[in-house]
Phi, psi and omega in degrees: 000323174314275210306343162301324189254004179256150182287155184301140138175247176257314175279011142295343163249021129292294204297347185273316191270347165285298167327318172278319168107185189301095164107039178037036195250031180011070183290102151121338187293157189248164180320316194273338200275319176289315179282329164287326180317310188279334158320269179342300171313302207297312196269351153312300180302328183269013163250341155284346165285318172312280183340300147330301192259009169260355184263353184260316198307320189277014167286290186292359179272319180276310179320309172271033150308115172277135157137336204268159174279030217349133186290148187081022153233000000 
């Protein structure tokens, strides 16, 4: 029940790829165990998306520098 209310990030999709078990088959999980599961994932994912596009704005801060080059151009 902690793991309903913890935020996306790595250690919650530990405990989300240890809940799914071997071979991803949540063997033994009941319907609501399953739905958390699928919680845990949704907010693993919208934090690895934040992330992402929070490592892209000072990509693109650098990139419009006048004078400067992007590397590999």
């Amino acid at each position: 029940m902690v793991l309903d209310a913890a935020p996306g990030g790595v250690e919650l999709a530990l405990f989300a790829a240890d809940a799914a078990g071997t071979g991803d088959r949540y063997d033994g999980a009941t319907d609501d165990e399953l739905v958390g599961a699928i919680c845990a994932w949704d907010r693993t994912e919208a934090h690895a998306a934040a992330r992402t596009g929070a490592s892209a704005d000072p990509g693109t801060r650098r990139i419009n520098v006048p004078g400067r080059c992007p590397a590999g151009r």
